[in-house]
Biopython code that builds the backbone (N, CA, C, O; Angstrom):
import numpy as np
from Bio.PDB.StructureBuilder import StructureBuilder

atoms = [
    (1, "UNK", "N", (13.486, -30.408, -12.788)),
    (1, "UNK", "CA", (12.436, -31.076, -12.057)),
    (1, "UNK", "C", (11.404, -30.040, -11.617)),
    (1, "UNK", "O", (11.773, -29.005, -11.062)),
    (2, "UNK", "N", (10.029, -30.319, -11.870)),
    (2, "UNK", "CA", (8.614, -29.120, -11.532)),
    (2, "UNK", "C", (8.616, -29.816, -10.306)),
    (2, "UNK", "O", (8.984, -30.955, -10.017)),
    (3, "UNK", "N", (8.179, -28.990, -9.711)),
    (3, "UNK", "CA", (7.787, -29.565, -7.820)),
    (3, "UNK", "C", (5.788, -29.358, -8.371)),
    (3, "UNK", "O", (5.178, -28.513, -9.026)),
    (4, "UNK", "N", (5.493, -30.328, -7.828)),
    (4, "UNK", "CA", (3.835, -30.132, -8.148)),
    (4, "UNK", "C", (3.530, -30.327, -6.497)),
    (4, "UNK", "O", (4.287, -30.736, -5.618)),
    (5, "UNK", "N", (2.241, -29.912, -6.424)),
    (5, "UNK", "CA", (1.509, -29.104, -5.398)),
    (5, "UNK", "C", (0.753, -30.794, -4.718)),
    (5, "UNK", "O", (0.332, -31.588, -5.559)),
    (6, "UNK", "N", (0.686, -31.069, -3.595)),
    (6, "UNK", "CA", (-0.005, -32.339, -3.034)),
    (6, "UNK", "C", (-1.588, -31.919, -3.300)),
    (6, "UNK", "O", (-1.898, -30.927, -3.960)),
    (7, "UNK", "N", (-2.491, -32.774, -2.721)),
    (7, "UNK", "CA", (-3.980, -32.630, -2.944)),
    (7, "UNK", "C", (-4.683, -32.602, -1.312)),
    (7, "UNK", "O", (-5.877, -32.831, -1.116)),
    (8, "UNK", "N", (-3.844, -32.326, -0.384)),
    (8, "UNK", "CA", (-3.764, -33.028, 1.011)),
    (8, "UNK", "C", (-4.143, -31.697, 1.531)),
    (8, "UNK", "O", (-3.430, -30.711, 1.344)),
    (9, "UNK", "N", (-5.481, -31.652, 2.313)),
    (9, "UNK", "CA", (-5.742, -30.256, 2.958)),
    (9, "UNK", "C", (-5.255, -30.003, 4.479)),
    (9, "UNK", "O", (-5.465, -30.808, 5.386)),
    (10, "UNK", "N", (-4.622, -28.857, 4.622)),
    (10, "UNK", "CA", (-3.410, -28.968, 5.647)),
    (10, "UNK", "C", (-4.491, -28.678, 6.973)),
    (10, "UNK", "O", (-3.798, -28.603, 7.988)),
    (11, "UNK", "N", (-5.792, -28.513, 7.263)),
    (11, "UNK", "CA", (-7.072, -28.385, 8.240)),
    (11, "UNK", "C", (-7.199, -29.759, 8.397)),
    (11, "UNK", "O", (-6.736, -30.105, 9.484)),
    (12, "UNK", "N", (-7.531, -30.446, 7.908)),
    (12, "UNK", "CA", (-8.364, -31.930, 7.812)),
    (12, "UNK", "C", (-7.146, -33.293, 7.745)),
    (12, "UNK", "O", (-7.342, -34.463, 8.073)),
    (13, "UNK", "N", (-6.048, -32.755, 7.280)),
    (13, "UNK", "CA", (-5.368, -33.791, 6.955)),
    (13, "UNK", "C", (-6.119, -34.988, 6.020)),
    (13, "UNK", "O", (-5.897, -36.130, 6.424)),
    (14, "UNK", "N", (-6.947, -34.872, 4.865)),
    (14, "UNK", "CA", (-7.831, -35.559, 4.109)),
    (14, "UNK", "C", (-7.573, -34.969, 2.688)),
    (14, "UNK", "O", (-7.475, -33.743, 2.648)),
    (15, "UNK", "N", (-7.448, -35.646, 1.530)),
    (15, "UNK", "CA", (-7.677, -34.914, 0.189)),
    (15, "UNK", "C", (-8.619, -33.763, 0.020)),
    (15, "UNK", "O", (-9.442, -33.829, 0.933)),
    (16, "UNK", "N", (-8.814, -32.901, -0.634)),
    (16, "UNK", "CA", (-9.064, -31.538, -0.807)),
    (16, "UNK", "C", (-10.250, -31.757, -1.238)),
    (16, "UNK", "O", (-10.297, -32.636, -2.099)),
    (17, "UNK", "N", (-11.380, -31.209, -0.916)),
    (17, "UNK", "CA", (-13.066, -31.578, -0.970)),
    (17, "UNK", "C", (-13.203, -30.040, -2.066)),
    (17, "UNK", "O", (-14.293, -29.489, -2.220)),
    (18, "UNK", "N", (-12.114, -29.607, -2.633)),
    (18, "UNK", "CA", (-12.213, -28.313, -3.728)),
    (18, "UNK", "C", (-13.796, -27.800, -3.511)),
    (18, "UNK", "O", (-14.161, -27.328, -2.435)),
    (19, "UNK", "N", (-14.761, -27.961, -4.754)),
    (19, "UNK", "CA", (-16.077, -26.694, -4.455)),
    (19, "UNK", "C", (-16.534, -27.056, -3.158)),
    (19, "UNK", "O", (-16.742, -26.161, -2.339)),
    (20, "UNK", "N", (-16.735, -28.366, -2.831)),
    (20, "UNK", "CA", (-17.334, -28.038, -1.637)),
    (20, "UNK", "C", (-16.791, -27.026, -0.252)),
    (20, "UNK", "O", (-17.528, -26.322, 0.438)),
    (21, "UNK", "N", (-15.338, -27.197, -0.104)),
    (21, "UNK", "CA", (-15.067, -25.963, 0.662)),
    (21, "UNK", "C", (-15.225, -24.494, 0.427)),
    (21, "UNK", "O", (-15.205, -23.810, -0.596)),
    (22, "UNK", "N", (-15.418, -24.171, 1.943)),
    (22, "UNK", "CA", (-15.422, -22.676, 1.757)),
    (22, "UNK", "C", (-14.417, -21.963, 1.456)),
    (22, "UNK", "O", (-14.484, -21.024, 0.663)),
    (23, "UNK", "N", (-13.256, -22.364, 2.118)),
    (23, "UNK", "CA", (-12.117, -22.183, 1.612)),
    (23, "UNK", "C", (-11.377, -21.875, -0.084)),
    (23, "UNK", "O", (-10.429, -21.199, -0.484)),
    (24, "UNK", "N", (-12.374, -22.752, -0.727)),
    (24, "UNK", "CA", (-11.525, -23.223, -1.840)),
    (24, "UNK", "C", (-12.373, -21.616, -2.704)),
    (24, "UNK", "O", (-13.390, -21.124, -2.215)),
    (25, "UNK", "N", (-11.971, -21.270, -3.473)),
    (25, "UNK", "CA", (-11.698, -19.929, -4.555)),
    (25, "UNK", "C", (-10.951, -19.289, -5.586)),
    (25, "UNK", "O", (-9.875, -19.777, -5.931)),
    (26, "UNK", "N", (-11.402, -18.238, -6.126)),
    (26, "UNK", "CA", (-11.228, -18.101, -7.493)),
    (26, "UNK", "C", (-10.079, -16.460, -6.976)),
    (26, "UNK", "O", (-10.564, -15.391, -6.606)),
    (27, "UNK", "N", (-8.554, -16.754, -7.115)),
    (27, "UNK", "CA", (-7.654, -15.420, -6.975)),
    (27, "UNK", "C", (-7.488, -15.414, -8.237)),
    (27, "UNK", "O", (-7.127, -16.298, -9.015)),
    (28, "UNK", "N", (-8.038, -13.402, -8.507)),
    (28, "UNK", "CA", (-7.735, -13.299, -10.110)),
    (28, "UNK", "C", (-6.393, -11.811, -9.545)),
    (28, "UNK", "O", (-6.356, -11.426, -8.376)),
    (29, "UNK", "N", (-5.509, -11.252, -10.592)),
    (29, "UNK", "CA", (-4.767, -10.797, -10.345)),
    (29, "UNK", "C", (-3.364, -10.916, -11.079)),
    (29, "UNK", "O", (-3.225, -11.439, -12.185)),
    (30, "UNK", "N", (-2.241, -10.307, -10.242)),
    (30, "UNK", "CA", (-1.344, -10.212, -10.656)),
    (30, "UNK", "C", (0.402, -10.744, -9.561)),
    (30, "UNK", "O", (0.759, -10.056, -8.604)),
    (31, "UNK", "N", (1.018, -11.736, -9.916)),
    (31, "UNK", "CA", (1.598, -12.146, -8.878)),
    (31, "UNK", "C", (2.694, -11.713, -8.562)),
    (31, "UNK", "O", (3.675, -12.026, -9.237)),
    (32, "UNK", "N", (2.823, -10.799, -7.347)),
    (32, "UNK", "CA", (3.614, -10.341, -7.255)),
    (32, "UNK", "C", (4.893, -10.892, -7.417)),
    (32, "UNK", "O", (5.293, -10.422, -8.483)),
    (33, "UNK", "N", (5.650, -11.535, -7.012)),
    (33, "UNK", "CA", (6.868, -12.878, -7.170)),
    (33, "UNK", "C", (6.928, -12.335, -8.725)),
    (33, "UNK", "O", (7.385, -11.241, -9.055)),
    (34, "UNK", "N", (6.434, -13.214, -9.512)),
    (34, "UNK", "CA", (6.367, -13.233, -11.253)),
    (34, "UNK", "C", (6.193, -11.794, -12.097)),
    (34, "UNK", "O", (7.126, -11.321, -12.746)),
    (35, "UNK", "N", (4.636, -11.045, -11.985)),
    (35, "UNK", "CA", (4.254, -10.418, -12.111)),
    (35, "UNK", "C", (3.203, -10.756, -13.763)),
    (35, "UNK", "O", (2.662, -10.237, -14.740)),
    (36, "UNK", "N", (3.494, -11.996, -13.059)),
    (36, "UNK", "CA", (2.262, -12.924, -14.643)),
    (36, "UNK", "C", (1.064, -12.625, -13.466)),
    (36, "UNK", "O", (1.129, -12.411, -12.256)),
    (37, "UNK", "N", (-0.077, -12.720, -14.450)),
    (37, "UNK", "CA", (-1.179, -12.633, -14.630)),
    (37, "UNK", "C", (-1.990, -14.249, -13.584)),
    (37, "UNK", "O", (-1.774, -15.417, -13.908)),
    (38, "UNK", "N", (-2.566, -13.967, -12.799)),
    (38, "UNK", "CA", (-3.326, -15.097, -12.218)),
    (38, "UNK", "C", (-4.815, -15.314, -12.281)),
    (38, "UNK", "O", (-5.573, -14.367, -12.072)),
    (39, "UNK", "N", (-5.120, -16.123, -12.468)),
    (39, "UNK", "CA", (-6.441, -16.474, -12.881)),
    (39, "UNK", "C", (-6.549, -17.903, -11.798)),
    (39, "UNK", "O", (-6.366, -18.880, -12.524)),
    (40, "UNK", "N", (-6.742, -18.291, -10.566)),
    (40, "UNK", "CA", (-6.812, -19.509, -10.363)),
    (40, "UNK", "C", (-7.520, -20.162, -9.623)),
    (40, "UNK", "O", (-7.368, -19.518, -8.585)),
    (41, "UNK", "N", (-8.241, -21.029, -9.353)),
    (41, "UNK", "CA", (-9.046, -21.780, -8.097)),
    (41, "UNK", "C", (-8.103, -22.655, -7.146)),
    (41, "UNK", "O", (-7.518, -23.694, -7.451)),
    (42, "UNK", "N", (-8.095, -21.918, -5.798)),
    (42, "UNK", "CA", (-7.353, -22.811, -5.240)),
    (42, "UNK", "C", (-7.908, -22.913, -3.866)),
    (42, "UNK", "O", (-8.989, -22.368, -3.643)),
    (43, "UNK", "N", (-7.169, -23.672, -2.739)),
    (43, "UNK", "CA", (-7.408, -23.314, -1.636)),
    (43, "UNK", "C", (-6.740, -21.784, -1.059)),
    (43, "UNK", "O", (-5.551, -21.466, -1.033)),
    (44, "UNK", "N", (-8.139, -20.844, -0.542)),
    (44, "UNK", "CA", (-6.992, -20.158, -0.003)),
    (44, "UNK", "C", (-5.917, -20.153, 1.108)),
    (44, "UNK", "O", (-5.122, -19.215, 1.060)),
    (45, "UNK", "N", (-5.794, -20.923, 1.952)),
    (45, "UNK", "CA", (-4.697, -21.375, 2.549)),
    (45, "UNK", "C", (-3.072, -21.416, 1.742)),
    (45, "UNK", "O", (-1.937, -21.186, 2.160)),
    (46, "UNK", "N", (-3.488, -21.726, 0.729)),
    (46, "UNK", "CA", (-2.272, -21.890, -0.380)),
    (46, "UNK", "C", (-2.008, -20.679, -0.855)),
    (46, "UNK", "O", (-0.841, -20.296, -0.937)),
    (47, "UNK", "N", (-3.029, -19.917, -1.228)),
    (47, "UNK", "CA", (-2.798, -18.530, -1.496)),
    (47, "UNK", "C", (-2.410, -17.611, -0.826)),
    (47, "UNK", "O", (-1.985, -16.628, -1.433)),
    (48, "UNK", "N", (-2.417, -17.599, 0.576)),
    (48, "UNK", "CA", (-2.060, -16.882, 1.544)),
    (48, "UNK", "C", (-0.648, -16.249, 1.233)),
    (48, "UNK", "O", (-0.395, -15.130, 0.787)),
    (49, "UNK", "N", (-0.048, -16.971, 1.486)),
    (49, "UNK", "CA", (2.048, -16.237, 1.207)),
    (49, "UNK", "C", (1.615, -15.575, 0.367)),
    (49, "UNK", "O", (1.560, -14.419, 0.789)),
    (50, "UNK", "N", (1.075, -15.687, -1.141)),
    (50, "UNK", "CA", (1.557, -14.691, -2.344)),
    (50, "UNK", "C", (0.933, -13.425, -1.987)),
    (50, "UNK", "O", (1.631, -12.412, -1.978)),
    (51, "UNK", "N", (-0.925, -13.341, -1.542)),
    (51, "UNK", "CA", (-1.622, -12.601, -1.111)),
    (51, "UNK", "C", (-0.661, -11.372, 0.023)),
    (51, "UNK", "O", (-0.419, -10.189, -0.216)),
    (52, "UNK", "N", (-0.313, -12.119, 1.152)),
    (52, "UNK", "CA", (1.138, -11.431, 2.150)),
    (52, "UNK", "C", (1.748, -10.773, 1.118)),
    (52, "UNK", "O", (1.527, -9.572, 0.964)),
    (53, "UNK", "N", (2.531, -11.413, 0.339)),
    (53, "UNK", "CA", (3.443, -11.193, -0.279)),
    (53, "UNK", "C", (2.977, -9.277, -0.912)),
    (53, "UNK", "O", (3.590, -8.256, -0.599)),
    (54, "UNK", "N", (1.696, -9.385, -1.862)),
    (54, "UNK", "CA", (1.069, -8.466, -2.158)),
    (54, "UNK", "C", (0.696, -7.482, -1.218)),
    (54, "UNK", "O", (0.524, -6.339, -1.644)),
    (55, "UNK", "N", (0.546, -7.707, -0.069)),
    (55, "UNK", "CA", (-0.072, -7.131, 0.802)),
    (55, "UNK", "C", (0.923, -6.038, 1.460)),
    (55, "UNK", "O", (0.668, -4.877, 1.782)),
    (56, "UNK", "N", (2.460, -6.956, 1.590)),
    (56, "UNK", "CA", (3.464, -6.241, 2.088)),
    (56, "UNK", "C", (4.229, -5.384, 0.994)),
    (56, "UNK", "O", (5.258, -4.752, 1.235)),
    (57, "UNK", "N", (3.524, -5.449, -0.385)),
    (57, "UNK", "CA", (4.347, -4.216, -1.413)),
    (57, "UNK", "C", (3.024, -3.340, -1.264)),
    (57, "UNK", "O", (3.290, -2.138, -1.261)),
    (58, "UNK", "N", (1.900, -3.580, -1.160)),
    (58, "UNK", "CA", (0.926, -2.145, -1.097)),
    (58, "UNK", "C", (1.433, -1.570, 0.052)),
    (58, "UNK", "O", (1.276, -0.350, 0.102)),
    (59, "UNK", "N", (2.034, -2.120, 1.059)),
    (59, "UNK", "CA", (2.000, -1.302, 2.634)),
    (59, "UNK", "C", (3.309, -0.537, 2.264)),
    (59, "UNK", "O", (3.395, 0.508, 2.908)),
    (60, "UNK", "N", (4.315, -0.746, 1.443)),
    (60, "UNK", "CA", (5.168, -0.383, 1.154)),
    (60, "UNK", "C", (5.307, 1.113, 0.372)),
    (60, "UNK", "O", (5.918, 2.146, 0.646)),
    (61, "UNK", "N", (4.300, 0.638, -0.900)),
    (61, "UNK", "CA", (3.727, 1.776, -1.558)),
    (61, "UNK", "C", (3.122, 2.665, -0.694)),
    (61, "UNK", "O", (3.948, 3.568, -0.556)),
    (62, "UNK", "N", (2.292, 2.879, -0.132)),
    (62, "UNK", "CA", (1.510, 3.784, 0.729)),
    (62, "UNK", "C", (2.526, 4.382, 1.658)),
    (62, "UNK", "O", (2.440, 5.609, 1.689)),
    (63, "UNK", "N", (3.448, 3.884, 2.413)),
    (63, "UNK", "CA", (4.332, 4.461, 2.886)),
    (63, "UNK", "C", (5.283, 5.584, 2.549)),
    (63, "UNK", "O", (5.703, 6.586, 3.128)),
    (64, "UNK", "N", (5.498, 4.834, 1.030)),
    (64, "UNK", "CA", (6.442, 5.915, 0.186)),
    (64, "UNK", "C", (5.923, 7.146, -0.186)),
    (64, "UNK", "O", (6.561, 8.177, -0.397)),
    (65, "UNK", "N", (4.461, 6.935, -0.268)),
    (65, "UNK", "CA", (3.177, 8.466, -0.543)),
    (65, "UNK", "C", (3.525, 8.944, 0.660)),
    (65, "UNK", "O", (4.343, 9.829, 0.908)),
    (66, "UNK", "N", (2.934, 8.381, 1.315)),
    (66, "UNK", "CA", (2.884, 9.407, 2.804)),
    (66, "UNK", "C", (4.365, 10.161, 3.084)),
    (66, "UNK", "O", (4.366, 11.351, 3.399)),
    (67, "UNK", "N", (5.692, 9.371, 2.946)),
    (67, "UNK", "CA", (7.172, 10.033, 3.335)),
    (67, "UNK", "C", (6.855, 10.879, 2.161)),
    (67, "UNK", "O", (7.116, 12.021, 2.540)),
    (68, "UNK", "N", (6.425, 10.931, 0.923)),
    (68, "UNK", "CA", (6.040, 12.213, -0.070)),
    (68, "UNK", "C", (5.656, 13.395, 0.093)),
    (68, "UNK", "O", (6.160, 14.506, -0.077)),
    (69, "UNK", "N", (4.214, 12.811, 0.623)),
    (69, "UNK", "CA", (3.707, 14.047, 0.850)),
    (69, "UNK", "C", (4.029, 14.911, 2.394)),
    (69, "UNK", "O", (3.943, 16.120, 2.607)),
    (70, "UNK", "N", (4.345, 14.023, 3.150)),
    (70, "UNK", "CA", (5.558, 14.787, 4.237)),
    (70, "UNK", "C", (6.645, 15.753, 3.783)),
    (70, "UNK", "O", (6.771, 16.937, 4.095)),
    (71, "UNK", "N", (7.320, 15.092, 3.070)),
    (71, "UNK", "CA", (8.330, 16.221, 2.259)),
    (71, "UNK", "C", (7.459, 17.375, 1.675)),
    (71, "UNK", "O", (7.878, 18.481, 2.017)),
    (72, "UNK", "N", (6.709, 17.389, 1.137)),
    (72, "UNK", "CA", (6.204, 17.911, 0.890)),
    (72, "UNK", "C", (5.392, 19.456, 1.353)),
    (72, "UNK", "O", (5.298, 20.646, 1.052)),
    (73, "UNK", "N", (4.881, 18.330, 2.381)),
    (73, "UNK", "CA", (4.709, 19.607, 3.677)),
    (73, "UNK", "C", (5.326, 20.765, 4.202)),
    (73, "UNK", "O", (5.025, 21.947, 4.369)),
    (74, "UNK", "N", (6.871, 19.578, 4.527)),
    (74, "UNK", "CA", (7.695, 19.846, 5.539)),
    (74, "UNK", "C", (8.479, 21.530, 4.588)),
    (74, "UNK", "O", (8.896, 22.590, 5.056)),
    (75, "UNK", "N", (8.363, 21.016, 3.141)),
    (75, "UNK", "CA", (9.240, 22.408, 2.153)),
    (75, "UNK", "C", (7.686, 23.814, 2.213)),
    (75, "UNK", "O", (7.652, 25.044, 2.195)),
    (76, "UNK", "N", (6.945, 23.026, 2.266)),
    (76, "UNK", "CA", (5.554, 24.691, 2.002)),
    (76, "UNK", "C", (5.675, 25.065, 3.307)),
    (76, "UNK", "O", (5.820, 26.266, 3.535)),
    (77, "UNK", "N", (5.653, 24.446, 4.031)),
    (77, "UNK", "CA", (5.623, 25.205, 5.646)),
    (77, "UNK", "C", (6.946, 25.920, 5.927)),
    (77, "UNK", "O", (6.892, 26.910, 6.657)),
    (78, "UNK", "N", (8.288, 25.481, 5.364)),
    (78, "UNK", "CA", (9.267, 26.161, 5.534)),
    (78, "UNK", "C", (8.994, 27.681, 4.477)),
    (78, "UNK", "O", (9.163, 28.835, 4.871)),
    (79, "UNK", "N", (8.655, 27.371, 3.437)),
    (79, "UNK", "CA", (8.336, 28.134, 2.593)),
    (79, "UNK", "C", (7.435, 29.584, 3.028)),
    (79, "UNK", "O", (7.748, 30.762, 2.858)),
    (80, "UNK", "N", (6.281, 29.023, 3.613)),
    (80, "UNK", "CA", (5.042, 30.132, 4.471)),
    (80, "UNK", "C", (6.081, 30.620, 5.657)),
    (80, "UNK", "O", (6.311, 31.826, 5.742)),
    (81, "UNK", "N", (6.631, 29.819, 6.458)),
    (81, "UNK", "CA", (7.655, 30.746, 7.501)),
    (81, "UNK", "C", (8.621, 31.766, 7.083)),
    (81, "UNK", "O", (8.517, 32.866, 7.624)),
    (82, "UNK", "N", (9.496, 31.597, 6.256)),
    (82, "UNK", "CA", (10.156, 32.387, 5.434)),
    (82, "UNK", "C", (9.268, 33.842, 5.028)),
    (82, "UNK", "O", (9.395, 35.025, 5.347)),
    (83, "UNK", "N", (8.234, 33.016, 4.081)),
    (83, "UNK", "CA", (7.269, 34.387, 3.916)),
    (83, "UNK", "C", (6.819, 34.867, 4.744)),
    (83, "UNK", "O", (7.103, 36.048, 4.548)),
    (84, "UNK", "N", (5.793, 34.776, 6.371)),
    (84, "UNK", "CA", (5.761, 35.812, 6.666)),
    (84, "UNK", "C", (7.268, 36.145, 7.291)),
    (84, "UNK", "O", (7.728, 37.109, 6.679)),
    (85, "UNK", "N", (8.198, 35.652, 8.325)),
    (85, "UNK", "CA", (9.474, 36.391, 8.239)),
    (85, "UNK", "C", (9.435, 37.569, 7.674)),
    (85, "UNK", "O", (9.360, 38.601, 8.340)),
    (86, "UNK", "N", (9.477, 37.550, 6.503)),
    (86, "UNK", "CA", (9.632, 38.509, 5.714)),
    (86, "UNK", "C", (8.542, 39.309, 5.695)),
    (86, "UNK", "O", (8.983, 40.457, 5.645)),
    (87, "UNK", "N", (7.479, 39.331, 5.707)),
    (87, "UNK", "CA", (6.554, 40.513, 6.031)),
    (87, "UNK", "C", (6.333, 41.466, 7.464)),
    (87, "UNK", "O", (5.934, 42.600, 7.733)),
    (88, "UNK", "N", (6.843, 40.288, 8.181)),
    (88, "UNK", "CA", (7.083, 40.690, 9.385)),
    (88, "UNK", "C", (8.331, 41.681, 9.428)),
    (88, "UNK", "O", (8.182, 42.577, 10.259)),
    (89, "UNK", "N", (9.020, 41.703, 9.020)),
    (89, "UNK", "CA", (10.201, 42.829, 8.967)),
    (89, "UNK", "C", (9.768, 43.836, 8.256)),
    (89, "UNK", "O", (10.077, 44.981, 8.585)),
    (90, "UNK", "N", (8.937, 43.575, 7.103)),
    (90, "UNK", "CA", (9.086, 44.630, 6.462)),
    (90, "UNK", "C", (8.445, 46.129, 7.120)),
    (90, "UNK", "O", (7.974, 46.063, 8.256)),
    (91, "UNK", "N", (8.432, 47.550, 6.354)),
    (91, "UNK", "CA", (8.080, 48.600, 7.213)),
    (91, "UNK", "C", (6.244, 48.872, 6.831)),
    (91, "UNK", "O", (5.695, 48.730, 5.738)),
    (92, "UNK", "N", (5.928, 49.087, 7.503)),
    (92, "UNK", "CA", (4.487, 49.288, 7.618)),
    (92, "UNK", "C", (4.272, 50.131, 6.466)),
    (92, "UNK", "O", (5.043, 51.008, 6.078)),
    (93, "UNK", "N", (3.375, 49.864, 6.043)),
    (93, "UNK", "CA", (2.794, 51.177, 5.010)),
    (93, "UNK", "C", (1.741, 51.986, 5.067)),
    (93, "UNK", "O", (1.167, 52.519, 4.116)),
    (94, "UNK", "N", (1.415, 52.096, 6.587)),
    (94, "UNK", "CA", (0.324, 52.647, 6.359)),
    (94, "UNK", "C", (0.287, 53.788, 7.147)),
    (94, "UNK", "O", (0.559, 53.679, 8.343)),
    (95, "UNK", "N", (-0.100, 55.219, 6.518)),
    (95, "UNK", "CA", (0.012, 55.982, 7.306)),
    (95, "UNK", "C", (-1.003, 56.676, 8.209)),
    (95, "UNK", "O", (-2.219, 56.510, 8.109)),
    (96, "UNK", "N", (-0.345, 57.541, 9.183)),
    (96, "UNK", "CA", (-1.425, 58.029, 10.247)),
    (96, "UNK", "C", (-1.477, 59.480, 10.125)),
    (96, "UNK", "O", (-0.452, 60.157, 10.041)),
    (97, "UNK", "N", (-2.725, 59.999, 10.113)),
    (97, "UNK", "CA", (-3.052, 61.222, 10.138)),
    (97, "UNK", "C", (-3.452, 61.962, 11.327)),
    (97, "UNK", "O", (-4.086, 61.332, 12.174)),
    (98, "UNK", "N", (-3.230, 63.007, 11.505)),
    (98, "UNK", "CA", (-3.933, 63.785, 12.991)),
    (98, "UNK", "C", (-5.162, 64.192, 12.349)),
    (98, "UNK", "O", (-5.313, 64.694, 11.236)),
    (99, "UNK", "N", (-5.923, 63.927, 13.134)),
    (99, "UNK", "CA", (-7.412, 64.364, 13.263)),
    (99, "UNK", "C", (-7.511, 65.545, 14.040)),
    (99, "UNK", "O", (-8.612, 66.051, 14.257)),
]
sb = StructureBuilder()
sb.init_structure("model")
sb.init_model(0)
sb.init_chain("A")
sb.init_seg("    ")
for serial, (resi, resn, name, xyz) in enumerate(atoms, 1):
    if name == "N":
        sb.init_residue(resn, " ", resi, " ")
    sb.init_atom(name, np.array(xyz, "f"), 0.0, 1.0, " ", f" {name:<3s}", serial, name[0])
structure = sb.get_structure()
């Protein structure tokens, strides 16, 4: 059994006035859920969840960069401490003369 979509606009409680609303529009894209291809005119009200849906894997992605490039950080800065450490111990090379 397909479940099909009512025509009933959930603002107005009235059938769906499509171009004439402002609402109503063209989502082109990719759906997250599926990952088919969307091309569609709808209300966006209806579109909303999938849009979320999308919205909460980019916030996801960006997160995973940022814990990246944290690691990232977190190893060069250990890295530069280590190094000077180590210069810091080492013996001076430079010598002094009497004048």
């Amino acid at each position: 059994m397909k479940l099909e979509q009512g025509n009933l606009c959930p603002l107005f409680k009235e059938p769906c006035k499509k171009m004439e609303c402002a609402w109503f529009g063209n989502i082109r894209g990719v759906n997250p859920n599926t990952g088919e291809e969307v091309d569609d005119w709808n209300c966006t009200m209806v579109m909303l969840p999938m849009l979320l849906i999308e919205n909460s894997q980019q916030s996801r992605q960006t997160g995973a960069a940022v814990e990246s490039f944290r690691n990232e950080m977190v190893n060069s800065n250990a890295a530069n401490i280590e190094l000077l450490a180590h210069i810091a111990k080492a013996p001076l090379a430079i010598e002094t003369k009497d004048i």
